[in-house]
Residue, then its C-alpha position, 0 to 999 in steps of 0.5 A: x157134375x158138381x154135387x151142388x149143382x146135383x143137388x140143386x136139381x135134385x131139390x127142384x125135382x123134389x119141389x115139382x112133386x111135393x105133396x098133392x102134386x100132379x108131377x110124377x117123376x121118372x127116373x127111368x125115361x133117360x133116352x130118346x127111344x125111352x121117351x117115344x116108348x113112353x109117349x107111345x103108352x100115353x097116346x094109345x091109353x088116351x085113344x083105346x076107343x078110337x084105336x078100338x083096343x088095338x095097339x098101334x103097330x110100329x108103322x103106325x106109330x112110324x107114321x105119328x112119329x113122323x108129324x112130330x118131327x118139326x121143322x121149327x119151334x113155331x111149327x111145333x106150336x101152330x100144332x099145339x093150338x090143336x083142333x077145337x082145343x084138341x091136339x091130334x096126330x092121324x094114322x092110317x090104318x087100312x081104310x081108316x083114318x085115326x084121328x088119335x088125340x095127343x093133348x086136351x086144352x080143356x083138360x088142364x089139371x084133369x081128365x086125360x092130362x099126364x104130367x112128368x118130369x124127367x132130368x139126364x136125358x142123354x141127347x145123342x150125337x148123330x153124327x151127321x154133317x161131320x160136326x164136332x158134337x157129342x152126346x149131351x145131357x140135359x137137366x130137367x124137362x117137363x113133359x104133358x102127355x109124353x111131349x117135352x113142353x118146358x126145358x131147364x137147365x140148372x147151374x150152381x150159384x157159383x154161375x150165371x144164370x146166363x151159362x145156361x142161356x148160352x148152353x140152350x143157344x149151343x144145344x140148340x145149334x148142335x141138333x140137339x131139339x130135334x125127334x121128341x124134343x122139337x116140340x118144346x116151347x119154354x125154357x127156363x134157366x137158374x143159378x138157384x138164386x136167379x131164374x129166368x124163362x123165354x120161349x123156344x127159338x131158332x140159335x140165330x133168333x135166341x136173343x138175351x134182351x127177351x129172357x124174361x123174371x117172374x113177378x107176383x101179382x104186385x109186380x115183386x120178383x120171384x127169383x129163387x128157382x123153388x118159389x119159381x116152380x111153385x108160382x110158374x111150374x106147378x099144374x095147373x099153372x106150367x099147362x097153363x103157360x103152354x096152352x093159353x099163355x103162348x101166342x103165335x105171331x104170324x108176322x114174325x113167325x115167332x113163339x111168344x111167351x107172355x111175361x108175368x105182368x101180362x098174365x097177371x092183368x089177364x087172371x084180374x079181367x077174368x076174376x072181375x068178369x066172374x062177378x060181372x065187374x067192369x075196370x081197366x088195365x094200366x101197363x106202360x106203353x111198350x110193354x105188349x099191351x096188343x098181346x096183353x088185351x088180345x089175350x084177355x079178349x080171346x080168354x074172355x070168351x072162352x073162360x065166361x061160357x054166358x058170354x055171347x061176343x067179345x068185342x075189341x074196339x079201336x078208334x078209325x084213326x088206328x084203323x092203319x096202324x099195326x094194332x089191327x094188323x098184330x090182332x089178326x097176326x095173333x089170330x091166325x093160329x088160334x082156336x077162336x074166331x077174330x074177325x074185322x068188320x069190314x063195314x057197319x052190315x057186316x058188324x050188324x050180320x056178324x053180331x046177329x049171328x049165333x057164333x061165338x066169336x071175338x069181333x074187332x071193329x071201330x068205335x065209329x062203326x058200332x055208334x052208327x050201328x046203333x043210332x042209323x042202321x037198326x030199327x027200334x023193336x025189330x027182331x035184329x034190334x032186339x037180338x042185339x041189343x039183349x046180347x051178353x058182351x065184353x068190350x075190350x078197349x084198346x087206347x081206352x084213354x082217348x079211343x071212347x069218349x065218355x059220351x060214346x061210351x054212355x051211348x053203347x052201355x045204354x043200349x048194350x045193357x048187358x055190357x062189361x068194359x075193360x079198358x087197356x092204355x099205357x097213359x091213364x087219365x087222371x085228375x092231373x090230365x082229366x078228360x074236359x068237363x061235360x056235364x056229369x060226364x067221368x073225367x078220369x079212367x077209373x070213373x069210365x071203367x071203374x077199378x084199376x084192375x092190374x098196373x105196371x109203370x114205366x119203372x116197373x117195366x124198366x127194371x124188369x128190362x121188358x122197355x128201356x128208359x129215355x134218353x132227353x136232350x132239348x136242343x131248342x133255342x135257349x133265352x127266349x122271351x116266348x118260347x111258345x112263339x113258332x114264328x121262330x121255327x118255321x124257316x128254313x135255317x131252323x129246319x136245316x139245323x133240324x136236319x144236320x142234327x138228323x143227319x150228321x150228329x146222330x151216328x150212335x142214336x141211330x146205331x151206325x156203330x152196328x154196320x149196314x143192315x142193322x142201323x135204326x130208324x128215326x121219326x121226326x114229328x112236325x106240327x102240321x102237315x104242311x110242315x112235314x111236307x116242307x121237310x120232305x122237300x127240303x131233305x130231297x133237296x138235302x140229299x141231291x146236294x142242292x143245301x150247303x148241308x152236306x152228309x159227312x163221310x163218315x155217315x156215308x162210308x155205312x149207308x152211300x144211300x143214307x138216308x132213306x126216308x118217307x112221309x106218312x099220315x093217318x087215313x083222317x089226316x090224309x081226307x082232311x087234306x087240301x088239294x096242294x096236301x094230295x098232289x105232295x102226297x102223290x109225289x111222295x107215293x111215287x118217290x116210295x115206289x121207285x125206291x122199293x118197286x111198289x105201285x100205291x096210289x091215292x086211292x090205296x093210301x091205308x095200304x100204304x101205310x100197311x106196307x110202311x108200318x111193316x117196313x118200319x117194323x122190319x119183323x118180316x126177314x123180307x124187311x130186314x135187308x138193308x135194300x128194304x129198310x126206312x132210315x127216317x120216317x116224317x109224320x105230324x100224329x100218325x104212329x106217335x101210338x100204338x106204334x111198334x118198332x123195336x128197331x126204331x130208336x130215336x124220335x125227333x120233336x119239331x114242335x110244341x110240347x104235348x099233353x103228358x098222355x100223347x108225350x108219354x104215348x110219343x116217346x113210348x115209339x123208341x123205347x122197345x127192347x131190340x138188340x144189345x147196342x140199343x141201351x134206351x130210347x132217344x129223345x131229341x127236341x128242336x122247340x121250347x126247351x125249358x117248357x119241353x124240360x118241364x112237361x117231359x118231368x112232369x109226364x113221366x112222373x104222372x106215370x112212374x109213381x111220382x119220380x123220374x128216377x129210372x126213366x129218363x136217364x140223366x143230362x150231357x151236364x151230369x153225363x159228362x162230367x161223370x165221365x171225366x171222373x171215371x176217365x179219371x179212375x181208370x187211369x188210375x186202376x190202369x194208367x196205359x192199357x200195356x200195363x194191364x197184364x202184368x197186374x196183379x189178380x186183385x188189381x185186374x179185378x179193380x180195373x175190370x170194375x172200372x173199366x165197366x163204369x168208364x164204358x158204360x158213361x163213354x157209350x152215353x156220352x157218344x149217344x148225345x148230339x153234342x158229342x164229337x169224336x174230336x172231343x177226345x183229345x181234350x179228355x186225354x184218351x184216343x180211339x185207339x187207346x179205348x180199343x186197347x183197354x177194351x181188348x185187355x178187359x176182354x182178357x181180364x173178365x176171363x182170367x177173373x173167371x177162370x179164378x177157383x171162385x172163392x167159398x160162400x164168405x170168403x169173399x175179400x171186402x174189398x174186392x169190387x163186384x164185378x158184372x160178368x154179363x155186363x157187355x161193352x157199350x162203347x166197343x164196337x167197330x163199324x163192320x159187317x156184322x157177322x149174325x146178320x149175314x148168318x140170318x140171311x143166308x139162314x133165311x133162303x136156306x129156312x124161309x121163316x114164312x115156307x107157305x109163300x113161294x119165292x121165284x128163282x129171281x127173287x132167290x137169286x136177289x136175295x144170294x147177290x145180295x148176301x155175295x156183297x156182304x161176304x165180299x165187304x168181310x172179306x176186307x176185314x176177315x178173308x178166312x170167315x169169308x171163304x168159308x160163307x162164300x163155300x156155303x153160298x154157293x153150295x146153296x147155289x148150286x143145290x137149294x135144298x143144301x142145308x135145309x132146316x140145318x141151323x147155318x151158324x152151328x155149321x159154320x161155327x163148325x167148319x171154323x172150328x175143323x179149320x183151328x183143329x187142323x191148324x194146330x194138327x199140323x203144328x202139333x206134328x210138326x214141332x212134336x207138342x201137346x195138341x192139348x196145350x196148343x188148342x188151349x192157347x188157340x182158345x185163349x190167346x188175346x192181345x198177342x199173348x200165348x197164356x200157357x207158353x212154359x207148358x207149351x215148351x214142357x210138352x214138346x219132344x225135341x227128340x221126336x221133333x229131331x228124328x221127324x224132321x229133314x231140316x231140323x233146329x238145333x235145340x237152342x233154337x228149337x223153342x224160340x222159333x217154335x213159339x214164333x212160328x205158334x204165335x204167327x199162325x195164332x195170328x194169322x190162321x186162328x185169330x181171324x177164325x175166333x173173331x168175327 
C-alpha cells in the first residue's frame, strides 16, 4: 500500500482515539476468527448474570453465531431495532433459553457500550462458486460491542473518492460482507480531502446518486476526513447514526441513512421541546421531509419522557396519497408504536389510552373530536384535554389553518407544534387576511428551526434542478382566456408533444423496463377525463396523431396511462364524473389484472401510487409499469416517484407554493440518465415564465441561479460553440489517438462540455434528431468521439499523477467521475436484467409467498429480455440463459449469492480461457495478452511491441504441425489476436 495512503489511515485512526475518546484501537483484531473471539468476550461481560458466570461453550457460541449470519443488510438492521431498544441474540442451553443482549440503544456513550476500531482486516477467499477472488484487506472498520457498524475505505489524494465506492460495490459482490461483517450498516469513503457516507446495500442497488456529504448545522460542507470523523464518527454521534439515525423502509426493503440536513432538523425540534418551544422546519420538497418528520416524531417521544403522545397530523385530502403509506413503512420495523386512526372513536380510545405511543390521524378527525364527540367536564374530556402532546405537522403550509390551529391549541393547552413544509408562507404569499389570524408560518409556529433550500439540496445532489420550457401559444392578447385551450386541436399538440417529442425526458434512451413516467395536470376533472379519452382514441389509431416508430421500437405498448383524483375530489363529482371513473377503473384492471370498484377507489389510488413509485421490484418490470399519469391536484404533493421525470402543465399558473410543490414530483435523484426535472407548459407562457421565476426565488434565497436550468435559446447556442471547440481540440474522431498526451487532455475536457450541452439540447421538445445535420456533426460521429473519449479518460488515468505543484497551468481540469450524458444506445440494459433475475433467486420481500405461476411469469418474462440481448450480445446472453435456466431447474440455485459477481465471474473464466488458449497457441506472454484484452478500445491493441517481444517462435515452431514461417508468424499472430479480441472478448467486457 502506498505510504500516503498508510498515512492517511493512520492519521484517522489517531483522530478517532484522541483525547477523551471512547474508541479504542485494536491492533490485534486482523481475522475473522480474531473478531468472533473478541465479540464472544464482549457478550459474554455484558451478560454474566444471565449466563449465571458460565462461558458459552463453542455449541452455544455455534447457535449466536448462526443469528448473525444475515442474508441481506436490511435483514441485519430489522435486528439492530432490537426488542425495547435492546439488541439480543438466544441460546439454548439445556432447558433453558438465554436471552443474551448484543446492544443497548439506551446505553450510547455508556453503560455497556464497547467502542473499537479496527483496520487490515484480512477478508478471505472462500473459494466457493469457483470464482476468481482473493484475500482482501479492508482499511478501517468501526465496530459497537464486537459488531462491525460502520466501514471506510481510504484512498490517497491522488484518487477519487469514487474508487473506494466501486471497491465496496466490488467487496461486496465477491462475499466479502458475510459472517461478521454482515451486519455492517454505514460506509464511508475518502480521498482526505472529499468524504462521503451511504448506507449498506446489495452490489446491484448500491447506486452513486445516494452517496451522501456531510454538512454543519448551517448547511457548510465537511469534506475533509479528520473534520468528518470528529463531526460524524466520534461517540456519541457514530452510535447515534446507527441506532437512531437509520430508518428501514419496508417498501423497498432498503437501509436509510438520514443526510445531515435531516438530522440536523431533528437535534433543533428536540433542542426547542427541551424548553417547551414550538417552530417549523423548511426542507425543500424532495429532500425527505416524510423520513425527516417520521423521525423527529418518533425521537420526540422517546428523548421528551414528560410527553404523553406525539401526534403526526395530515389533512383528508392526503389520506391516499404515499405520506401515510411511507410513515407506516417506516414504522414497520421500529421501537414505538405508530398507529393510524381509523375513525374519530378510535382516536378518542387511542388518546385516552395510557400508551405512549405516535398516533397519525387527519386534522378533520382531531377537530370533530373535540367540537362533537367529547362532553365538556366528563372524565374522557378531561383526560384528554390535560394530555402532555407534540403535534408534528406534515404540509404545515396548507394541512392546518390558522383558525384550526387556534381550535386545537386552545383546547390542547399543554401543546408544542412543529410544523414541516418544503414551500413556507411568507409575506410575499401569506395565508388571507382573518382577523388577527397569522399570516405566515413563522407567526403559526414560531422560529424557523432549521432550513435547507432548493439551492441548498441541489448543490448537495440530494434533488436535481428543473428544466422549463413554455410551449403555449406566443403573442396573446389575454393569455388568461382558456377558451383558447379547451379544443381538441389544443389537446392533440398537447398529446403529440407527450408522445412523440418526449423521448429523452422520458428516458426512452435507457431501454424498456427503465423509461420514466409523465404526469399531465389539467384544470378540472372534466378536462382530464377528455384527455383520458382522447389518448384512447389516440392509441386506437382513431386521430390523425400518430405514435412514431421510433417511440414504438422501445415501448409497442406506449403509452400505458391512468387517470386519478383525490378521495374529496372523487365525492365531489357528478354522475357523468363517476360512470367515466368507472370505465377508467375497468380499463386499469384489464391492463394490470386487478379488480377495483367505485367503492375501493382510496385503494386504488394506494395500489397507483405504488406503481407510479415502482419501489416495490414487483413494479419494476415493464408489464407492471405506468407511462403516464392524467391528474388535476392529486400527487402535485406529497408525491414520491423518483422514477418520474416529467410534469406536463395544461392549465393556468399557480400560486409559487403549489408551483414549487408541483414541479417538486420530477425532481427526485433516480438513475444516472436522469440529470433534472422536466417541466413542459401548454398555457400562458409569459405569465407561466414570471410565476415560475418568482416561485423559485421566493424559495432559493432570492435567485433562480441552480434551479431552473437555462432556456433552448441559451442552451443552443452554447452548444454550437462547444461543437465548435471540440472540432477544434479534435477535428474528426480518427485523429484522436494519434495526439499528443496533453492534447488528449484538452479533447477530454472538451468533449465533457460538448456532452453535457448535446444530452440538454436533445431533453427540450424542440429538438429533433434531423437538426444534426445542420449543426454538422452526425450520430454516428458522436458515438465515435465518444468511444475515443472513453479510451482517452483511461490513458490520462493511467499518467504517473504529477507531484502536489507540478501541475502544468495549462492543462485543463479534467472530471474523471464526470459519466457521459448523451451516450447511450436504446438497449436492454444489462443491471436491469441482473436485478430480475437477482430478484427470484433473493426475493427483497422473502415473507410473501410466490406461486409457482407467478415464478414462472416472472422467468418467461426475463427469457424475453436475454432473448432481445441476444441481438446485440450472444455471448452475455448465454451465459444469463445458462443461469436461468439452472434457476429453473433447481430454485434454491444461487440463492442469497449476488447474480452480478457470478456473472461478472463466468464472463471473466471465459476471457481467462480465450486468451489460455491464444497464449499456448501462439507461445506469448498471458501477462501481455490479458493486458490488451483489458484494455483494448476502438480496434487498437495498446501493448502490440510487447506482445511480439514476449512470443517464442522457437516454442511456437516446435508446438505446432502447421506452423508459420517467422516472417509471417507476428503479423497473423496479431490478426488472429485482434479478431478474437473482437469477436470473443469485446462482447464480454461490453454490456
Amino acid at each position: 500500500m502506498p505510504e500516503l495512503e498508510a498515512l492517511i489511515e493512520q492519521k484517522l485512526i489517531d483522530q478517532l482515539v484522541y483525547g477523551d475518546s471512547q474508541w479504542i484501537y485494536r491492533e490485534d483484531l486482523k481475522t475473522e476468527e480474531d473478531l468472533w473471539k473478541n465479540f464472544k468476550y464482549i457478550l459474554e461481560q455484558n451478560n454474566k448474570d444471565r449466563l449465571n458466570g458460565e462461558p458459552l461453550s463453542d455449541a452455544e457460541f455455534d447457535q449466536v453465531k448462526n443469528q448473525l449470519q444475515f442474508s441481506s443488510f436490511y435483514k441485519a438492521g430489522e435486528w439492530l431495532v432490537g426488542e425495547n431498544g435492546k439488541v439480543m441474540v438466544h441460546v439454548q442451553r439445556n432447558t433453558e433459553k438465554l436471552h443474551l443482549v448484543v446492544m443497548n440503544h439506551e446505553h450510547i456513550a455508556g453503560g455497556s457500550s464497547v467502542y473499537e476500531v479496527i483496520n487490515q482486516y484480512r477478508a478471505l477467499d472462500t473459494g466457493d462458486n469457483n470464482t476468481l477472488e482473493r484475500d482482501r484487506r479492508f482499511d478501517v472498520t468501526l465496530m459497537i460491542n464486537g459488531l462491525p457498524m460502520i466501514h471506510i475505505e481510504l484512498k490517497n489524494k491522488q484518487h477519487s473518492y469514487m474508487d473506494g465506492f466501486w471497491q465496496i460495490k466490488k467487496y461486496i459482490g465477491e462475499g466479502k460482507f458475510t459472517g461478521i461483517f454482515s451486519a455492517i450498516q454505514m460506509f464511508v469513503i475518502s480521498n482526505g480531502v472529499d468524504t462521503k457516507y451511504f448506507s449498506a446495500a446489495s452490489d446491484t442497488e448500491l447506486n452513486p446518486k445516494f452517496i451522501s456529504g456531510w454538512l454543519d448545522r448551517d448547511n457548510n460542507p465537511i469534506s475533509d476526513y479528520l473534520d468528518f470523523a470528529k463531526a460524524v464518527l466520534r461517540i456519541p454521534e457514530a452510535h447515534e447514526m446507527i441506532a437512531r439515525y437509520t430508518v428501514l423502509d419496508e417498501d423497498s426493503k432498503k437501509l436509510i441513512l438520514l443526510r445531515p440536513y435531516q438530522i440536523h432538523a431533528i437535534e433543533a425540534i428536540r433542542d426547542a421541546s427541551k424548553t417547551g418551544k414550538s417552530g417549523y422546519v423548511w426542507h425543500t420538497t424532495g429532500s425527505g421531509k416524510t423520513l425527516t418528520s417520521y423521525k423527529a416524531t418518533r425521537n420526540l417521544l422517546m428523548d421528551i419522557p414528560s410527553l404523553d403522545k406525539t401526534i403526526f397530523l395530515i389533512d383528508r385530502k392526503d389520506l391516499d396519497t404515499q405520506t401515510t403509506q411511507a410513515f407506516q413503512a417506516y414504522a414497520n420495523n421500529d421501537l414505538i408504536d405508530v398507529d393510524e386512526t381509523g375513525n374519530v372513536n378510535d382516536l378518542k380510545n387511542k388518546l385516552k389510552s395510557n400508551d405512549r405511543q405516535v398516533i397519525v390521524t387527519t386534522i378533520q378527525k382531531l377537530q370533530r373530536l373535540i367540537t362533537k364527540r367529547l362532553q365538556k367536564d366528563t372524565p374522557e374530556y378531561i383526560k384528554i384535554k390535560k394530555l402532555k402532546i407534540a403535534f408534528v405537522v406534515d404540509e404545515c403550509h396548507r394541512a392546518v389553518t390558522p383558525a384550526a390551529k387556534r381550535e386545537l391549541e386552545r383546547f390542547f393547552s399543554h401543546s408544542m407544534w412543529y410544523g414541516f413544509t418544503g414551500t413556507p408562507r411568507f409575506a410575499e404569499n401569506p395565508y388571507p387576511q382573518l382577523g388577527d389570524l397569522p399570516r405566515t408560518t413563522e407567526k403559526l409556529y414560531g422560529e424557523r428551526l432549521h432550513k435547507y433550500t432548493i439551492q441548498n439540496a441541489i448543490h448537495d445532489n440530494a434533488v436535481l434542478g428543473f428544466q422549463v420550457e413554455h410551449n403555449g401559444p406566443k403573442n396573446m392578447k389575454d393569455e388568461t382566456d382558456v377558451a383558447m385551450y379547451d379544443n381538441e386541436t389544443h389537446m392533440l399538440q398537447v398529446l403529440d408533444v407527450i408522445l412523440n417529442k418526449s423521448y429523452y425526458k422520458l428516458g426512452f434512451q435507457n431501454g424498456k423496463g427503465m423509461t420514466y413516467e409523465g404526469i399531465l395536470t389539467t384544470s378540472s376533472i372534466q378536462m382530464a377525463q377528455k384527455y383520458y379519452e382522447l389518448l384512447k382514441k389516440v392509441k386506437n389509431g382513431e386521430t390523425n396523431l400518430i405514435i412514431d416508430d421510433k417511440i414504438k421500437q422501445v415501448l409497442p405498448d406506449f403509452p400505458k396511462f391512468a387517470i386519478t383524483y383525490s378521495v374529496s375530489e372523487n365525492e365531489e363529482g357528478s354522475t357523468v364524473n363517476q360512470d367515466k371513473m368507472k370505465a377508467s377503473l375497468h380499463d386499469y384492471n384489464q391492463m394490470f389484472g386487478t379488480k377495483y370498484d367505485m367503492s375501493q377507489i382510496q385503494g386504488y389510488n394506494a395500489n397507483l401510487n405504488k406503481r407510479l413509485a415502482r419501489k416495490d421490484a414487483k413494479y419494476k418490470s415493464r408489464t407492471e409499469q405506468l407511462d403516464l399519469i392524467i391528474v388535476v391536484d392529486r400527487l402535485l404533493t406529497g408525491f414520491d416517484a423518483p422514477c418520474m421525470s416529467t410534469m406536463f402543465i395544461d392549465r393556468q399558473p399557480m400560486g409559487p407554493h403549489d408551483l414549487i410543490q408541483a414541479f417538486s414530483r420530477t425532481n427526485r435523484i433516480f438513475d444516472k440518465n436522469k440529470t433534472y426535472g422536466q417541466i413542459v407548459t401548454f398555457q400562458a407562457p409569459v405569465l407561466f415564465k414570471d410565476a415560475v421565476d418568482n416561485a423559485v426565488k421566493l424559495y432559493s434565497a432570492g435567485s433562480t441561479k441552480d434551479a431552473i436550468l437555462a432556456e433552448w435559446n441559451e442552451i443552443e447556442p452554447a452548444f454550437r460553440k462547444s461543437l465548435a471547440a471540440l472540432r477544434v481540440s479534435a477535428s474528426t474522431p480518427e485523429e484522436i489517438p494519434l495526439m499528443s498526451l496533453k492534447e488528449k487532455k484538452v479533447f477530454a475536457k472538451m468533449f465533457q462540455n460538448f456532452d453535457r450541452l448535446f444530452a440538454q439540447l436533445r431533453s427540450f421538445t424542440k429538438y429533433d434528431d434531423s437538426m444534426l445535420e445542420d449543426y454538422g456533426i452526425t450520430q454516428e460521429e458522436y458515438d465515435n468521439y465518444a468511444a475515443h473519449y472513453k479510451n482517452v479518460i483511461e490513458i490520462i488515468k493511467d499518467e504517473v499523477p504529477p507531484q502536489p505543484g507540478g501541475i502544468e497551468p495549462e492543462t485543463p481540469l479534467i472530471d474523471f467521475d464526470y459519466e457521459l450524458m448523451a451516450y447511450s444506445h436504446t438497449k436492454i440494459d444489462y443491471e436491469y436484467i441482473i436485478n430480475l433475475i437477482q430478484n427470484i433467486v433473493t426475493p427483497e420481500n422473502t415473507d410473501e409467498k410466490i406461486t409457482s405461476d407467478v415464478r414462472q411469469k416472472k422467468i418467461d418474462e426475463i427469457k424475453q429480455y436475454i432473448e432481445d440481448l441476444r441481438k446485440e450480445n450472444p455471448k452475455v446472453a448465454d451465459i444469463m440463459s445458462n443461469i436461468v435456466y439452472e434457476i429453473e431447474l433447481d430454485e434454491n440455485m444461487y440463492r442469497g449469492q449476488s447474480i452480478l459477481n457470478i456473472i461478472e465471474n463466468t464472463k471473466q473464466e471465459c476471457i481467462n480461457k480465450v486468451v489460455n488458449d491464444f497464449c499456448l497457441t501462439w507461445c506469448t506472454s498471458e501477462e501481455e495478452v490479458m493486458y490488451a484484452a483489458n484494455h483494448y478500445r476502438n480496434g487498437i491493441i495498446p501493448n502490440e511491441n510487447a506482445i511480439k517481444e514476449t512470443a517464442d517462435f522457437t516454442r511456437y515452431k516446435q508446438s505446432q504441425e502447421k506452423a508459420f514461417p517467422k516472417f509471417k508468424y507476428f503479423s497473423k499472430m496479431m490478426t488472429e489476436l485482434k479478431k478474437i479480441m473482437e469477436e470473443e472478448i469485446k462482447p464480454l467486457l461490453t454490456h
